[in-house]
N, C-alpha and C positions, 0 to 999 in steps of 0.2 A: 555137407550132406543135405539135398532137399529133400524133405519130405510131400508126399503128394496126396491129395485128400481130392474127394468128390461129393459134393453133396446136389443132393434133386432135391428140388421142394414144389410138392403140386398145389391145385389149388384148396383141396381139404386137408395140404400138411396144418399139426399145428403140434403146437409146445408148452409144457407148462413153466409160465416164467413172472415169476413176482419181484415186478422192478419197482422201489421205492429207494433207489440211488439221492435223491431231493429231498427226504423227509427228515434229516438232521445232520449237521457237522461240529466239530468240533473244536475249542479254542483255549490259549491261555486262557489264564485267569481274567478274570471280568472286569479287572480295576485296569490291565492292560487296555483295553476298547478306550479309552481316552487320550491313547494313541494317534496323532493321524496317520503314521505309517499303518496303523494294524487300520484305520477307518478305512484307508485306498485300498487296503487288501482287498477287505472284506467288501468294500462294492464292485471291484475287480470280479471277485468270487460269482457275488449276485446276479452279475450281468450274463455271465454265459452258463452259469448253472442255477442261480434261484433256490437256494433250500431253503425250507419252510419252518426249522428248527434251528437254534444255536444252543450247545451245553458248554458249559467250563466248570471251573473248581473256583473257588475264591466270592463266591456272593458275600459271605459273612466275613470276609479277612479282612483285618483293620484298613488297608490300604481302601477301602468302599467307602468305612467310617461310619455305621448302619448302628451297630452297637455304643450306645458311648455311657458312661458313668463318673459322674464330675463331682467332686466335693465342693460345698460352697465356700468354703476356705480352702485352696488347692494344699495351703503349707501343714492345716491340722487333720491329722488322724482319725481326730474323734468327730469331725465334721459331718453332718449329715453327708448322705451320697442321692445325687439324682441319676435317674436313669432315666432316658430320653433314645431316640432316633433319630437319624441325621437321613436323609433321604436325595441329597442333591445329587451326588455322583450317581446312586443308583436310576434318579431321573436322566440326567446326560445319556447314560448306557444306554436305557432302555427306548430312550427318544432317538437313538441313533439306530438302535437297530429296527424301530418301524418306521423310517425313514425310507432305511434300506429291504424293506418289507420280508424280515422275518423275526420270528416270535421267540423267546425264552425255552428251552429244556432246563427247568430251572432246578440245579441242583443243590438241596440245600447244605451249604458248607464254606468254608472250616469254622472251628468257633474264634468267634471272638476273643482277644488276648486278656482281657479281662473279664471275661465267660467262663475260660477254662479251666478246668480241673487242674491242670496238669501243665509242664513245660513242656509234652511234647510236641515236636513239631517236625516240617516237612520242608525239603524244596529252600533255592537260596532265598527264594522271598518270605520264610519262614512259617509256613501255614500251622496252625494248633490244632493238633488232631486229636486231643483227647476227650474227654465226654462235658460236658459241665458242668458247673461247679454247685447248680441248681436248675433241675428239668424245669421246673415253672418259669424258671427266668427265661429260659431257651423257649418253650412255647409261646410266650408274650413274645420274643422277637419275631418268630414265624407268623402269628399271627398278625401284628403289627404291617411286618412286612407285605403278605398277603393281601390285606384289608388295603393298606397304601397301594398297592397295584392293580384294584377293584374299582378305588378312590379314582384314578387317573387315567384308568385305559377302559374302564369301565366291564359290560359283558365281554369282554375279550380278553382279558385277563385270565378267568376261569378253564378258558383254554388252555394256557401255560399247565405242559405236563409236569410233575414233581417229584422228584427221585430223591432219597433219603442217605444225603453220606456219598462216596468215593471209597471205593474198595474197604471195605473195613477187615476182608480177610490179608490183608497187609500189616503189619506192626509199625511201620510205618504211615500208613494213612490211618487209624486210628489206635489206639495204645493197646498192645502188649495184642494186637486181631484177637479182642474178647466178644466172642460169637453172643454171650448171656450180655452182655452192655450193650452192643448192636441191636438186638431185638429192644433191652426199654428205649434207648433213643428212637426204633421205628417207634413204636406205641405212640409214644409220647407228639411224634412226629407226627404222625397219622390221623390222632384224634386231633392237635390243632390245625391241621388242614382241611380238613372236613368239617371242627367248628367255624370254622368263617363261610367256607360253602362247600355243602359235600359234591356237588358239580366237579370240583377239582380232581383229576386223577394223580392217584398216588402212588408210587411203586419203590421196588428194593428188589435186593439188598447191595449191587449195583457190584457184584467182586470181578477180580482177575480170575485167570485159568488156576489157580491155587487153591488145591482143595474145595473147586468150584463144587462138585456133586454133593459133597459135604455141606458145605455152606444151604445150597439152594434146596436139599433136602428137609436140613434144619431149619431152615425158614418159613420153610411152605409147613412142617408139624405143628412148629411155635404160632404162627398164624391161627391153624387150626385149632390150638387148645382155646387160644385168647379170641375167639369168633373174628378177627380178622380179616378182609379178603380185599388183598390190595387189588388194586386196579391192572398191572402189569408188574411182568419179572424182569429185572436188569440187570444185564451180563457184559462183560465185557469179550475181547478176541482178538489175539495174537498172534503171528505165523512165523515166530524165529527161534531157533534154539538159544543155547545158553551165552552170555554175551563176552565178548574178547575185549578188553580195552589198549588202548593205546592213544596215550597224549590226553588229546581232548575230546577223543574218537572211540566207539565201540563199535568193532564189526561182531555177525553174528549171521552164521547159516541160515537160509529159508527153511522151516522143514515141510513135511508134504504135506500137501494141503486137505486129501483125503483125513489125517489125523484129527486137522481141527474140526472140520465138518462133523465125525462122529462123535468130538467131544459138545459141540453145538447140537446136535441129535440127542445125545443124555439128557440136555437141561427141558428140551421139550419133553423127554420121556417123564422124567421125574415130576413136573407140573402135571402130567395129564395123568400120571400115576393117584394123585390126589383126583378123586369125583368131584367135589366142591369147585378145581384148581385147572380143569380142565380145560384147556382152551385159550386160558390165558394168553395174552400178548407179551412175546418178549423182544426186549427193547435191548439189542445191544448199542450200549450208551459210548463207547469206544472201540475202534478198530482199525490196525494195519497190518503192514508187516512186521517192521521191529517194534517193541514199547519203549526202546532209548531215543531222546529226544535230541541223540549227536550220533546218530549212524547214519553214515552218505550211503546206503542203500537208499533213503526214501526222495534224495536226488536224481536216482538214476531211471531209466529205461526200463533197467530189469521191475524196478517196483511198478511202472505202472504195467506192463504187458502181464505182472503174476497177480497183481490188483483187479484184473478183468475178469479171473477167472472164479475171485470171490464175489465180484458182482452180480456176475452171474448166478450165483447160490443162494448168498446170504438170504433172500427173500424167500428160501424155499420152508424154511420153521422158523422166521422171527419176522416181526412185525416195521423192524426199521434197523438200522446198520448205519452207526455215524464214523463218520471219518476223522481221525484225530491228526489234524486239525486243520483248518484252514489255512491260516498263515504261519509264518517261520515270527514274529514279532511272539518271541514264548522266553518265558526264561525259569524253565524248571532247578537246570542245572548252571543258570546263572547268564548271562548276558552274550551270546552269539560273538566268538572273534572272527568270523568270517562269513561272507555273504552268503557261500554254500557250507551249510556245517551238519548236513544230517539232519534238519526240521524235519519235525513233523508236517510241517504244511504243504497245502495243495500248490501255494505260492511262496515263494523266495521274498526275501527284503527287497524293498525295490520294484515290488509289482512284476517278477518275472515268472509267468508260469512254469512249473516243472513239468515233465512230462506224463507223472498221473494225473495231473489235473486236466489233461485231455481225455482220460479213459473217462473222469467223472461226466464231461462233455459229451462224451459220445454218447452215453450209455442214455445219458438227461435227454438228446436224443429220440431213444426210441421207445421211450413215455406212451404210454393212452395210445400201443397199436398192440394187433395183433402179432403172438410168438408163434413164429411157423418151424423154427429150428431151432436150438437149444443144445451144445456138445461141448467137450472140454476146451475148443478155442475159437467158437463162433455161437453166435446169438442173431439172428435175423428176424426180423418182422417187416408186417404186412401195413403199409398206410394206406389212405383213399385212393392212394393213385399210384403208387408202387409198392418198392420197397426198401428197407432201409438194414445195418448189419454192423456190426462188427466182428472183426479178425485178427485174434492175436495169436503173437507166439512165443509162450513163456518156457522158465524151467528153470528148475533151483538152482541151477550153476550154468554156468557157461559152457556150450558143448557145439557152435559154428553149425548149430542147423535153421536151414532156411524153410518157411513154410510156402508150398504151392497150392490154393484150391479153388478148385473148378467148382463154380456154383450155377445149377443150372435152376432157372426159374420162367414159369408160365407168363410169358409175353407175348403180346401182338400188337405189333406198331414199331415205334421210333421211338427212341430213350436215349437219355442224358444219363451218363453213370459218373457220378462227383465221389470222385476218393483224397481221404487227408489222412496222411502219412506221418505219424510218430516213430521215429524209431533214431536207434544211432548217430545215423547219416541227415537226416532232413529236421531233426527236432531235438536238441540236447545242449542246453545253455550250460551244463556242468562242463563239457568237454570245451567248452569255446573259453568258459572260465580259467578253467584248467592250463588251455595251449595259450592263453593271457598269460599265465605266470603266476596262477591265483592268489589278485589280489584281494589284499584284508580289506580294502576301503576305496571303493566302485568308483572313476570319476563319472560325470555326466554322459559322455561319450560311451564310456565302457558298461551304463545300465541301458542304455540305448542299444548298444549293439546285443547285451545280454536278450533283454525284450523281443530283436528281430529273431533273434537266432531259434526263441523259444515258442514258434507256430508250425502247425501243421503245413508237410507238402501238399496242398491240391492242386488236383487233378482232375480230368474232366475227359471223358469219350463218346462217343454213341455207339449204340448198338442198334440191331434191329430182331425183332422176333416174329415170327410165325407160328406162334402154339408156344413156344420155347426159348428161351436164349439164353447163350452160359458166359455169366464174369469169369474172367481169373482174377485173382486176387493172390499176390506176393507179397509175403512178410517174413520183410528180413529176424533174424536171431532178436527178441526182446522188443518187437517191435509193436504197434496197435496201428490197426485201419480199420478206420468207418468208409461204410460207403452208402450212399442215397440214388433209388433209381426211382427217376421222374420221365414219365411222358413229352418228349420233348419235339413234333413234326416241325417239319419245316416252316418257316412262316416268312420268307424270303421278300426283300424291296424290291420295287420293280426294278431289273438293270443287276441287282445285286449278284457276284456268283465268290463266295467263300474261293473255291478250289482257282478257282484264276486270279485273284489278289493274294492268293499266298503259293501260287506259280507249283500248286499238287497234282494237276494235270498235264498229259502229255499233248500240248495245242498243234503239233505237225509242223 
């Protein structure tokens, strides 16, 4: 079935469109980054999309080695204990990623194994999610840390945004999700961030869609009694129903995406609900489709074409929307047995782009212009000298419809229309994977062929307008096209004629 759309755009259309697609992404844990597979990812990443933020979990996990407490007799008991800071890894990390010029969303967490309260913990790399064992001890690390990355990056540091904890409305990301322990760790959190310099912005309480209302209610009171007033609210955002497992795998419905949007509209209501609280910036500090880091949804087509259509939004009541994550080099659930296994990342092992990692592309894109169009499967703007767009065609299941739409726009001249094609057919290293016989362990030849397969079609045509001229634009079932119109007149060699070297005229 095609379906067929028309859109006009004059010269005073415009749109309200708050794109900040570049302001943060998302990654394992942070002791990962000492990786070279995850370092090639992530300068992969940088080069065609540039985001300005990196967040992960794991700053405090022993695998960093940040925390340490040594007895001067390792074998006696009663030995004095030193406690000290070990700072190298966390230099490596942080020299790598202003290498690759982006900065920390530094999120502080898990505790330390001998920090902790408690034996609970997370994730196969074991993270300790419970409170500690002494607030004072935990605010000397913070500050500690803090002050070390003022020490070494100087005013630039202060920059680093600072978010308090990972989902603490989870029982598993902090013990027993005690809402009254979350708030003293903020407190506690808060005042040593601000002792070393109140320039740093601080924010919470950073949950899942679980009893978010709740949580973000109780946060913003408890603030209020305690005079409090963090700097930003952080939320997290998911788009999948409840999860099916099988094997190593969990599938899991899309559901409609109008649901999340108004659950994302609550959390601004409830901030602005507060006078003091109004206004505030929220930071969704994570966001996809599924939150299982082994669902081959976030391999496929369908995730980037339904991906576009949150890009499209998210900026419309929150401050930033990070993508979880950049690369597949993750191991929540333990160590990847195959090159495509459901990551979260924008990229495969291997350096092979997926196909949302072109809608991030495209969207990076259409940055710093004006929004003349804005609708549930296109976004257009205006640059200095043309125009630029994206076109998709999503939908929570599969249902073989194709989109056609006639875009007519204010031209006069000659124009170069460049379109790159994501979709099924011209862009999907999982199916190329796939009709390989998917294998567990890529040889040379076969990440090479993965890599070609996984680029956009472009294409290129002209047009010509007098007042007007109309693209079509065709997208296949789950597909994404950008397209860029530039000013292109002839500018011809002497001698030279296009149409007689490729024999498109009729010569008699």
């Amino acid at each position: 079935m095609n379906i067929e759309k028309t859109y006009r755009i004059t010269k005073d259309s415009s749109a309200e469109f708050h794109n900040n697609v570049d302001y943060c992404v998302g990654t394992g844990r942070m002791g990962l980054a000492l990786q070279k597979e995850y370092q090639d990812q992530l300068e992969f990443v940088q080069k065609y999309i540039g985001f300005k933020h990196i967040r992960g979990h794991g700053l405090f996990h022993d695998d960093m080695a940040i925390y340490q407490e040594n007895r001067e007799k390792f074998w006696d008991p009663e030995s004095p204990v030193h406690r000290e800071y070990n700072f190298t890894y966390l230099d490596l990390v942080m020299d790598s990623y202003r290498r690759l010029g982006i900065k920390p969303f530094l999120e502080l967490g898990f505790m330390p194994k001998k920090l902790a309260k408690s034996e609970n913990r997370v994730f196969y790399w074991q993270g300790h999610t419970s409170p500690p064992k002494d607030y004072e001890l935990w605010k000397d690390l913070v500050k500690a840390t803090l002050n070390h990355l003022i020490e070494r990056y100087g005013e630039e540091a202060v920059t680093y945004p600072v978010e308090v904890w990972n989902e603490p409305n989870l029982p598993g990301f902090w013990e027993n999700a005690d809402m009254k322990e979350y708030f003293v760790l903020f407190d506690h959190t808060f005042a040593a961030v601000k002792e070393v310099d109140p320039r740093f912005k601080v924010g919470g309480p950073a949950i899942c869609g679980v009893n978010d209302p709740v949580w973000i209610d109780g946060f913003l009171a408890h603030c209020r009694e305690k005079g409090i007033k963090p700097d930003f609210i952080t939320r997290h955002h998911y788009t999948t129903e409840q999860p099916d497992r099988k094997g190593h795998y969990v599938y899991q419905e899309l559901m409609d995406p109008e649901d999340g949007f108004k659950n994302l509209k609550s959390t601004r209501d409830i901030i602005d609900g507060y006078p003091e609280f109004k206004g505030l910036p929220i930071h969704i500090t994570e966001f996809s489709t599924s939150y299982s880091p082994d669902n081959p949804i976030h391999d496929t087509n369908r995730n980037a074409a339904f991906l576009c259509g949150q890009l499209a939004r998210l900026g419309d009541v929150n401050e930033s929307y990070s993508y979880w994550t950049f690369g597949d080099i993750f191991e929540e659930n333990g160590v990847p047995y195959a090159p495509f296994y459901g990551g979260f990342g924008l990229v495969a092992n291997g350096c092979i782009p997926k196909p949302t990692f072109w809608s991030f592309v495209f969207f990076k894109n259409l940055m710093d212009c004006d929004c003349v169009l804005k609708t549930d499967d296109c976004v257009i703007v205006k640059t200095e000298k043309g125009y630029r767009g994206v076109v998709w065609n999503a939908s929570n299941t599969r249902k073989g419809n194709k989109l056609d739409v006639d875009i007519a726009l204010p031209l006069d001249g000659e124009f170069c229309v460049l379109t790159k094609t994501v979709d099924e057919k011209t862009c999907n290293p999982l199916k190329i994977w796939h009709d390989l016989g998917e294998p567990r362990s890529l040889s040379a030849d076969q990440k090479e062929l993965l890599r070609e397969s996984a680029y956009p079609l472009t294409e290129t045509e002209r047009i010509s307008g007098n007042g007007e001229a109309v693209i079509k634009i065709e997208v296949e079932e789950f597909g994404v096209k950008y397209f860029d119109i530039t000013p292109a007149p002839i500018n011809s060699d002497r001698g030279f004629d296009y149409n007689r070297a490729e024999q498109l005229e009729d010569r008699g």
